[in-house]
py3Dmol code that shows the C-alpha trace and the ligand (Angstrom):
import py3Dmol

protein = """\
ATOM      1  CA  UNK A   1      96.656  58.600  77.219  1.00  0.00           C
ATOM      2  CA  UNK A   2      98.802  58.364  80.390  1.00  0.00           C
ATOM      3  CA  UNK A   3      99.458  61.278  82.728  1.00  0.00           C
ATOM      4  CA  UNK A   4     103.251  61.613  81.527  1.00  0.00           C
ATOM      5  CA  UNK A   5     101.686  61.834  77.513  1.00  0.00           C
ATOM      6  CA  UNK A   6      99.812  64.867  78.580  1.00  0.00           C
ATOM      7  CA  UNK A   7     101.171  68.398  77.351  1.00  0.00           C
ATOM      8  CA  UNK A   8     101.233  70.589  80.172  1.00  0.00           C
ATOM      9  CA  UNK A   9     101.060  73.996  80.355  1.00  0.00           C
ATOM     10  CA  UNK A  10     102.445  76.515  82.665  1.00  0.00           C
ATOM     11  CA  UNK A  11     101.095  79.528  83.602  1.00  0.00           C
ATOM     12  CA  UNK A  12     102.362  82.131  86.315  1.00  0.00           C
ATOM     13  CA  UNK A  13     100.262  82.859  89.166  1.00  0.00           C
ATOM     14  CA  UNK A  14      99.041  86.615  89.674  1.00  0.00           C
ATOM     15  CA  UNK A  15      98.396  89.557  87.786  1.00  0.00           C
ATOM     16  CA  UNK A  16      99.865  88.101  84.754  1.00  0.00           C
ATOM     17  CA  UNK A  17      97.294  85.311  85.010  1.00  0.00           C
ATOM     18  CA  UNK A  18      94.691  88.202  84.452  1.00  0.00           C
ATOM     19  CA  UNK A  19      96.650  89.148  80.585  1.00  0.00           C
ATOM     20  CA  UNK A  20      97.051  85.784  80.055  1.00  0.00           C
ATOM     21  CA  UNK A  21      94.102  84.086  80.316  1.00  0.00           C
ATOM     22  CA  UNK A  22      92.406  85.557  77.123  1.00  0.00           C
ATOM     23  CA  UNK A  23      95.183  85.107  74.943  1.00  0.00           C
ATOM     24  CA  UNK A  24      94.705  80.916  76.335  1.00  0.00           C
ATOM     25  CA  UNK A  25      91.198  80.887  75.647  1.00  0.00           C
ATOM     26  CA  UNK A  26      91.398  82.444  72.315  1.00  0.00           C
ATOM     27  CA  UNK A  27      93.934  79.953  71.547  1.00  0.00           C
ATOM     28  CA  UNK A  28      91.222  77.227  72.438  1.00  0.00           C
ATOM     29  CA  UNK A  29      92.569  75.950  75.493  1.00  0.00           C
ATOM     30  CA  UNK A  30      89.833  76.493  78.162  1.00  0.00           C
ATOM     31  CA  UNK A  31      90.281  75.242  81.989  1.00  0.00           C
ATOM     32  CA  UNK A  32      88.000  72.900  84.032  1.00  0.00           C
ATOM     33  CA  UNK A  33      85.639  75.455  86.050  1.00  0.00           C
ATOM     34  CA  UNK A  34      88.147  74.956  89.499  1.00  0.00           C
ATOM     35  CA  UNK A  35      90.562  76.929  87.616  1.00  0.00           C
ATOM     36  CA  UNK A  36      88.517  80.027  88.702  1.00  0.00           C
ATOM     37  CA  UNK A  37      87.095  79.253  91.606  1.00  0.00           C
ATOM     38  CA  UNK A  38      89.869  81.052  94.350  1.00  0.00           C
ATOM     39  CA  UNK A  39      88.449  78.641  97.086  1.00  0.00           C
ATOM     40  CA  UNK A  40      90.031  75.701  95.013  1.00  0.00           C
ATOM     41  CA  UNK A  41      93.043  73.999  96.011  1.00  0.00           C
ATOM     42  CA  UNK A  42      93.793  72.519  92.870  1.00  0.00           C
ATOM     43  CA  UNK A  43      97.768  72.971  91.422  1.00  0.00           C
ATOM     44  CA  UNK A  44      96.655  71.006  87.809  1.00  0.00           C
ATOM     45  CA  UNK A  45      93.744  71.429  85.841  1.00  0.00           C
ATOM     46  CA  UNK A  46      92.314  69.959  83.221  1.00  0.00           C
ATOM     47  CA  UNK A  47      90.993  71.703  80.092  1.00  0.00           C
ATOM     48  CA  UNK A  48      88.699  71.089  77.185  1.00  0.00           C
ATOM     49  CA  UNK A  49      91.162  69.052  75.413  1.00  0.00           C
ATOM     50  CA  UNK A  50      91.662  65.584  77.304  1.00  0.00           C
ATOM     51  CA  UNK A  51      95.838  65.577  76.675  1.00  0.00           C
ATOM     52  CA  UNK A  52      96.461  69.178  77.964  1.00  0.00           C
ATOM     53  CA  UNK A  53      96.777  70.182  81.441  1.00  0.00           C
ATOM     54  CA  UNK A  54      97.278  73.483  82.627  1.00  0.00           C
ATOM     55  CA  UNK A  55      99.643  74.343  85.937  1.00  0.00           C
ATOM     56  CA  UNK A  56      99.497  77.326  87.773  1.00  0.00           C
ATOM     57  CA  UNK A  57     103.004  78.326  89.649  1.00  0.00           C
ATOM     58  CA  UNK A  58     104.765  81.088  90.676  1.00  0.00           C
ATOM     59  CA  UNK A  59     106.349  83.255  87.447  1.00  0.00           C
ATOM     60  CA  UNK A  60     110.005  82.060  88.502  1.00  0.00           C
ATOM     61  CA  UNK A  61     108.729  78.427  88.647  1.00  0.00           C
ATOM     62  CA  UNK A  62     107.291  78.430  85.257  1.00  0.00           C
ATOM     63  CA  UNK A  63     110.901  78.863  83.925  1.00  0.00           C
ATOM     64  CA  UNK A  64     112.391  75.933  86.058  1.00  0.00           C
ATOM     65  CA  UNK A  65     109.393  74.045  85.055  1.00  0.00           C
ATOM     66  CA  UNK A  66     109.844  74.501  81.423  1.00  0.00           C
ATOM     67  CA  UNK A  67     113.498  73.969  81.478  1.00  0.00           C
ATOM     68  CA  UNK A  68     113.103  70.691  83.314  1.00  0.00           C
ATOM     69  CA  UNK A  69     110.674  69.309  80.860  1.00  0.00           C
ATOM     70  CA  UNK A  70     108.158  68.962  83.981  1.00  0.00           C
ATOM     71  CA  UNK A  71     106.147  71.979  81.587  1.00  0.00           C
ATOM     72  CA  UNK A  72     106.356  71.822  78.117  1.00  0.00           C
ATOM     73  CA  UNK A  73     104.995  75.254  76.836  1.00  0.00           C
ATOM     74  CA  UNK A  74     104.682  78.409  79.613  1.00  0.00           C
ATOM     75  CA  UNK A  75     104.047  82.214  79.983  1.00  0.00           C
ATOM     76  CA  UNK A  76     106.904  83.920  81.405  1.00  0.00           C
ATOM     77  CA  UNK A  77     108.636  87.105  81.188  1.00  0.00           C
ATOM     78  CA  UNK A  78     111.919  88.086  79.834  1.00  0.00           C
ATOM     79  CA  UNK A  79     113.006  89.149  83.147  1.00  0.00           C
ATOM     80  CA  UNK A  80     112.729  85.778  84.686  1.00  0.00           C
ATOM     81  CA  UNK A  81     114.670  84.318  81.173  1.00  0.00           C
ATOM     82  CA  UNK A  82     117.331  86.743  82.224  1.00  0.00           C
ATOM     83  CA  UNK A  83     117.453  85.701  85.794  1.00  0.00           C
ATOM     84  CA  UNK A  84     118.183  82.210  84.646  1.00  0.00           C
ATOM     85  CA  UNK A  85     119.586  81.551  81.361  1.00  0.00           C
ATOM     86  CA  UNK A  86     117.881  77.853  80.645  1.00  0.00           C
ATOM     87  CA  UNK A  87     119.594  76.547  77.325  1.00  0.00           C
ATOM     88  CA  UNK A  88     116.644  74.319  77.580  1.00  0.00           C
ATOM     89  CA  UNK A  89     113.978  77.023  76.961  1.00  0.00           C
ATOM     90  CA  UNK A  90     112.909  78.509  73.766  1.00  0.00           C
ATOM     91  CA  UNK A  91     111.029  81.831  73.649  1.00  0.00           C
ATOM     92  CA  UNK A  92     109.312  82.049  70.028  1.00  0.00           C
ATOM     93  CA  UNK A  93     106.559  84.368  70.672  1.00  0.00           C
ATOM     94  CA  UNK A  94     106.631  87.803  72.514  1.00  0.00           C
ATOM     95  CA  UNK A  95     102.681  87.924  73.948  1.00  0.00           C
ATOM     96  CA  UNK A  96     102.853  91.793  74.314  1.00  0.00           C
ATOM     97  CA  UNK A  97     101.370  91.899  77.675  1.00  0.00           C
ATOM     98  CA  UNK A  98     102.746  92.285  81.197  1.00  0.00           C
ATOM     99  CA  UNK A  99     104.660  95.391  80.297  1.00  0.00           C
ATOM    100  CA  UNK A 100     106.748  96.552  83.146  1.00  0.00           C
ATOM    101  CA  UNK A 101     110.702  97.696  83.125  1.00  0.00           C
ATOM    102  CA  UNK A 102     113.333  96.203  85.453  1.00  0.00           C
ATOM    103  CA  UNK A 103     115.384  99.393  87.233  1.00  0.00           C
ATOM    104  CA  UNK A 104     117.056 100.279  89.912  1.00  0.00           C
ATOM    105  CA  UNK A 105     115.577 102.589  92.422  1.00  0.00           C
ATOM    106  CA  UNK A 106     116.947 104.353  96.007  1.00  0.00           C
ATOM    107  CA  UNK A 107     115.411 106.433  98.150  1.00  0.00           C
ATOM    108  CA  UNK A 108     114.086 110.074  97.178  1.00  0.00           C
ATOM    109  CA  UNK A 109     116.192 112.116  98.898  1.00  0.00           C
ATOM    110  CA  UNK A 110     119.430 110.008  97.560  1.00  0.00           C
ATOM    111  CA  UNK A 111     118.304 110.545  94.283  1.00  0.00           C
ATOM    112  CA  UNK A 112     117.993 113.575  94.251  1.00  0.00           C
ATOM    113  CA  UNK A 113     122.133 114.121  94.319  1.00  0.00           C
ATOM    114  CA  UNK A 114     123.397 111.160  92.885  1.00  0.00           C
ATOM    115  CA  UNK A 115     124.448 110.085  89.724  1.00  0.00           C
ATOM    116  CA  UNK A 116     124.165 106.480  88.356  1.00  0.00           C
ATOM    117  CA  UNK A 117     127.779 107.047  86.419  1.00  0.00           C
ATOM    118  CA  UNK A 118     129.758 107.485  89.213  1.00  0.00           C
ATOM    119  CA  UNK A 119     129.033 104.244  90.681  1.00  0.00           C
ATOM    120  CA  UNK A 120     131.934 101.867  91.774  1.00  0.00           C
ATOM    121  CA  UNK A 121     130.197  99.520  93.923  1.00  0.00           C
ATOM    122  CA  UNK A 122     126.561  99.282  94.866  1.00  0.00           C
ATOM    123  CA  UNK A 123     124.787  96.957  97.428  1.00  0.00           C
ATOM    124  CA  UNK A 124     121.306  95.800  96.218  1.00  0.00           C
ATOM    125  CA  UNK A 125     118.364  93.744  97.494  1.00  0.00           C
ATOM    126  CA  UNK A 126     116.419  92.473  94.278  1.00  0.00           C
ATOM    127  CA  UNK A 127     114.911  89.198  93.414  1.00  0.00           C
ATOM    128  CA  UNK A 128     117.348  89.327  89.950  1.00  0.00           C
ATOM    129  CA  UNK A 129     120.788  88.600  91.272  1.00  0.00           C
ATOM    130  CA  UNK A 130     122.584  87.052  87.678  1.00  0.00           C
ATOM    131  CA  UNK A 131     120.596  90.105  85.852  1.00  0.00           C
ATOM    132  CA  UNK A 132     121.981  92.890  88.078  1.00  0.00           C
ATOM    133  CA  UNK A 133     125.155  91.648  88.449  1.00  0.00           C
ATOM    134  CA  UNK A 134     125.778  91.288  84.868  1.00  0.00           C
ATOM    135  CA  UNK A 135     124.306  94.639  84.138  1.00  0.00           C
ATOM    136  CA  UNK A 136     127.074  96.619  86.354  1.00  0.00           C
ATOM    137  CA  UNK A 137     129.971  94.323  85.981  1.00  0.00           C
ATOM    138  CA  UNK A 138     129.411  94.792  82.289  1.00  0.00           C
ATOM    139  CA  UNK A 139     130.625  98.731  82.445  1.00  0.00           C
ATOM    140  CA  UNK A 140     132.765  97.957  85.579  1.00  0.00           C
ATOM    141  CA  UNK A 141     130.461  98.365  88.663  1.00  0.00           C
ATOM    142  CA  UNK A 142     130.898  96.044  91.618  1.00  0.00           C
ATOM    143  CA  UNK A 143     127.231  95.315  92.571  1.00  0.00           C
ATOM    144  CA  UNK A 144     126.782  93.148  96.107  1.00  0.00           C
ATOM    145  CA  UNK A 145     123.415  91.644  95.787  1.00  0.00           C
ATOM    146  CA  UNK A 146     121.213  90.780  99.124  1.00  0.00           C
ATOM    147  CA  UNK A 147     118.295  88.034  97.536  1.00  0.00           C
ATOM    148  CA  UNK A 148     114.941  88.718  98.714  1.00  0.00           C
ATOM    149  CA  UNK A 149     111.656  87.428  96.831  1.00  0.00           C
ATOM    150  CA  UNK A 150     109.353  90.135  97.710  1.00  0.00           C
ATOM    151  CA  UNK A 151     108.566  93.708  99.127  1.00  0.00           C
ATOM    152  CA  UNK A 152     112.244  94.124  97.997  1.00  0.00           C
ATOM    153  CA  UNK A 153     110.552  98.304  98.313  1.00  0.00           C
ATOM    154  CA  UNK A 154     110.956  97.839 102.417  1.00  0.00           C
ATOM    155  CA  UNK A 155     114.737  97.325 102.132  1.00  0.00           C
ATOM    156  CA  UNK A 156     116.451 100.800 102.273  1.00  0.00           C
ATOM    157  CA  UNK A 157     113.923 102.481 104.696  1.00  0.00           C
ATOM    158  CA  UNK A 158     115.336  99.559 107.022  1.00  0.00           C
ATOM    159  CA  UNK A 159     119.423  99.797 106.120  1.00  0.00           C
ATOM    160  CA  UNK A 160     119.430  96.180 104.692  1.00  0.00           C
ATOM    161  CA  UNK A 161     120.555  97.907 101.151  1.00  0.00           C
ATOM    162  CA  UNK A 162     120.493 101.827  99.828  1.00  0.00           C
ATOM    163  CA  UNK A 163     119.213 100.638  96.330  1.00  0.00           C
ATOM    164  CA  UNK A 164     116.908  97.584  95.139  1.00  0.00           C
ATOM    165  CA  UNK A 165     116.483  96.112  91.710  1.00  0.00           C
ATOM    166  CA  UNK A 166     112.954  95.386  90.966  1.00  0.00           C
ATOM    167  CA  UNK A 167     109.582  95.621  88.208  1.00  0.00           C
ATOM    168  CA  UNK A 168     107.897  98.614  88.102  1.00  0.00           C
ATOM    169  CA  UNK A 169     104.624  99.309  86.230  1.00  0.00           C
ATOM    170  CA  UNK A 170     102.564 101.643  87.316  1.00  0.00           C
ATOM    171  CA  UNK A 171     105.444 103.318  89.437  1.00  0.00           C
ATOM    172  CA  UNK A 172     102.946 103.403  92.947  1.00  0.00           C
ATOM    173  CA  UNK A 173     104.722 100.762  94.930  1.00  0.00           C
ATOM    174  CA  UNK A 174     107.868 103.164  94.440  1.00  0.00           C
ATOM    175  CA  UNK A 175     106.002 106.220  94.945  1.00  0.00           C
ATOM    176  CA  UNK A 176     104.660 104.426  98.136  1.00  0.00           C
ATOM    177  CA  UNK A 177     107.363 103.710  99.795  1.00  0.00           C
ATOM    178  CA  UNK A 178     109.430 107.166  99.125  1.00  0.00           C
ATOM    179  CA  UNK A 179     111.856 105.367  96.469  1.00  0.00           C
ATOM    180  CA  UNK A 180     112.402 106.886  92.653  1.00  0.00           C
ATOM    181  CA  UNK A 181     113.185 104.975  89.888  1.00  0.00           C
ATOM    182  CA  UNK A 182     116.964 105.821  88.551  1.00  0.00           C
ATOM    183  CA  UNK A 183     118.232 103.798  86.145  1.00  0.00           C
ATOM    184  CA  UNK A 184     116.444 101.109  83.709  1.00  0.00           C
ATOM    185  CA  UNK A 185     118.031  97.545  83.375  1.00  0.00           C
ATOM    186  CA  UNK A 186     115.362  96.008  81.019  1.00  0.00           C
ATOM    187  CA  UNK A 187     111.773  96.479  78.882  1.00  0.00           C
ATOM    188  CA  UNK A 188     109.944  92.985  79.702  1.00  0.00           C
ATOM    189  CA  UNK A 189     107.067  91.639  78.144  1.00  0.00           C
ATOM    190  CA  UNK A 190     105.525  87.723  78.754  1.00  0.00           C
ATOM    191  CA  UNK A 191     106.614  85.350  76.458  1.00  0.00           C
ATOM    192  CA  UNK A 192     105.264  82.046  75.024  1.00  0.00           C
ATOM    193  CA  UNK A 193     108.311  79.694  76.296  1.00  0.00           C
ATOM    194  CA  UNK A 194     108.888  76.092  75.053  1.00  0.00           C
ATOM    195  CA  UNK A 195     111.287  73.358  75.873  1.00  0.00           C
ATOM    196  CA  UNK A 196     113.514  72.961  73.117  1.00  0.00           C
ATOM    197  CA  UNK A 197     113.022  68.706  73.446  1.00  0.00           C
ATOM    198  CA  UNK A 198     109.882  68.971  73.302  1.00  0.00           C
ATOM    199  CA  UNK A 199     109.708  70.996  70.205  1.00  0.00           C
ATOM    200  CA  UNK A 200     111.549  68.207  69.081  1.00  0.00           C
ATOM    201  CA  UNK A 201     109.975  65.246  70.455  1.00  0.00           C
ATOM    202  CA  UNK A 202     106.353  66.518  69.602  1.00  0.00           C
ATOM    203  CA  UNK A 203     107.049  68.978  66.458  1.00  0.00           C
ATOM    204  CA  UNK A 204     103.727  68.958  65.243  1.00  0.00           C
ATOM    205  CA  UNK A 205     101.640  69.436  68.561  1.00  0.00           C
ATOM    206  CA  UNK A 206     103.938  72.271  69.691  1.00  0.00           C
ATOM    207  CA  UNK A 207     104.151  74.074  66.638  1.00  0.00           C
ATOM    208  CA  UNK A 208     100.585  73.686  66.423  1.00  0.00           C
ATOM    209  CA  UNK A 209     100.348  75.439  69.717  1.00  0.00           C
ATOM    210  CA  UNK A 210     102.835  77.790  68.860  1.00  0.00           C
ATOM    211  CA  UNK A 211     100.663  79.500  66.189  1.00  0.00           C
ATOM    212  CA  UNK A 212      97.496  78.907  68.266  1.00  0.00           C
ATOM    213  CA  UNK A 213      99.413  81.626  70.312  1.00  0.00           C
ATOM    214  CA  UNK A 214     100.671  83.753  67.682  1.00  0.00           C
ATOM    215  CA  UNK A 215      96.783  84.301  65.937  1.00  0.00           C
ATOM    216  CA  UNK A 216      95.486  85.278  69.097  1.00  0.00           C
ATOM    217  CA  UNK A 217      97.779  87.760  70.237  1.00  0.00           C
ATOM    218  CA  UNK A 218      97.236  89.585  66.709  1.00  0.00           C
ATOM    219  CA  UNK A 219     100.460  87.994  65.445  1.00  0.00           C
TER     220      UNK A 219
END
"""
ligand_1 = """\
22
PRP
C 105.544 93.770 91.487
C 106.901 94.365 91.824
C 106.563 95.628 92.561
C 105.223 96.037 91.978
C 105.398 97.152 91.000
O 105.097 92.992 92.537
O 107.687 93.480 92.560
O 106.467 95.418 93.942
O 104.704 94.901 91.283
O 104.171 97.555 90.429
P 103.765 99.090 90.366
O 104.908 99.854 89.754
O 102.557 99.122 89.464
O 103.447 99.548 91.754
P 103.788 92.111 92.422
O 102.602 92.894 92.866
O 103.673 91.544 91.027
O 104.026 90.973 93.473
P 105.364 90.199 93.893
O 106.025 91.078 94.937
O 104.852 88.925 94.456
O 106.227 90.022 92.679
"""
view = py3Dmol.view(width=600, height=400)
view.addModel(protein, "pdb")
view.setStyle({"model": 0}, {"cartoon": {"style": "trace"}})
view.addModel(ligand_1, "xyz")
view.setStyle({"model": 1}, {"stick": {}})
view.zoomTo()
view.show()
């Protein structure tokens, strides 16, 4: 089989990887031993079964990937799938894990007097342009988005926006960094993603797959 045959599958780096992994094993697919070894430099690993490889990116990338055909299945949340709105991808399978919200927060002391309804425009650093713009225009708030792709929680305390747009889970980065949590844009969970040609294309093997998934997340 030729490297282009292969079935690749993407999976986001980071604590995801961690609630991922065991759902991928129990679906048979188990990595070459590199794929745990943090001193590797590796970006595409082989597994158990010679025609699938497994890519590690970051969760953003797994989307693009997928989309692009470069990845034909992936793990990646619904808040990235917001973010970008690929035709291309198809989500059949919610994996139940990764279970964070995307909200807005601002600093403690703002919060504590303001009121989310009486917004008219809002400037916000987040990694989720599309998403928060489309949540406020959608009951008429002008939101100005500044694009960062991390520690989005340092942006009020230095006056580059009042409010961000990010994940919170356990709520401690927040809590941290004297911000509260105000308003809730979206649940997200990981999903199985697919491109839709290759569901096509390869119908049997990615259905296959597809279920793989499903019995071992309890589905
Ligand atoms: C995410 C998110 C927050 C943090 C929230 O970042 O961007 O910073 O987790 O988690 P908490 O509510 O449990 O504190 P992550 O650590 O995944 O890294 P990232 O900044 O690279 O996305």
């Amino acid at each position: 089989m030729s490297p282009q045959d292969k079935l690749v599958i993407a999976l986001p780096k980071g604590r995801i990887l961690d609630e991922a992994m065991p759902l991928v094993r129990a679906a048979g697919i188990l990595p070459e031993p590199a794929f745990d070894d943090p001193k590797s430099r590796l970006l595409r690993f082989a597994t158990n079964h010679p025609h699938i490889d497994i890519i590690r990116v970051r969760s953003f990338d797994v989307a693009t990937f997928v989309a692009f055909g470069a990845a034909h299945l992936g793990v990646a949340g619904n808040d990235v799938l917001m973010e970008f709105d690929y035709p291309e991808i198809y989500a059949p399978l919610d994996l139940g894990i990764g279970a964070c919200r995307l909200s807005v927060a601002e600093p403690d002391d703002l919060a504590a007097s303001d009121d989310p309804r009486r917004w008219s425009h809002v400037r916000i650093a987040t990694k989720y342009p599309e998403v928060t713009r489309r949540h406020f225009a959608a009951r008429g708030v002008q939101a100005e988005c500044v694009k960062l792709n991390g520690a989005m929680e340092l942006a009020p305390s230095l006056g580059l926006c009042t409010r961000i747009v990010d994940l919170v889970s356990s709520g401690a980065t927040l809590k941290a960094n004297g911000l509260k949590e105000v308003e809730v844009l979206a649940e997200v969970t990981s999903r199985l993603i697919v491109n839709r040609a290759a569901l096509k294309t390869r119908p049997d093997e990615m259905t296959g797959w597809i279920e793989a998934f499903r019995k071992a997340c309890g589905g």
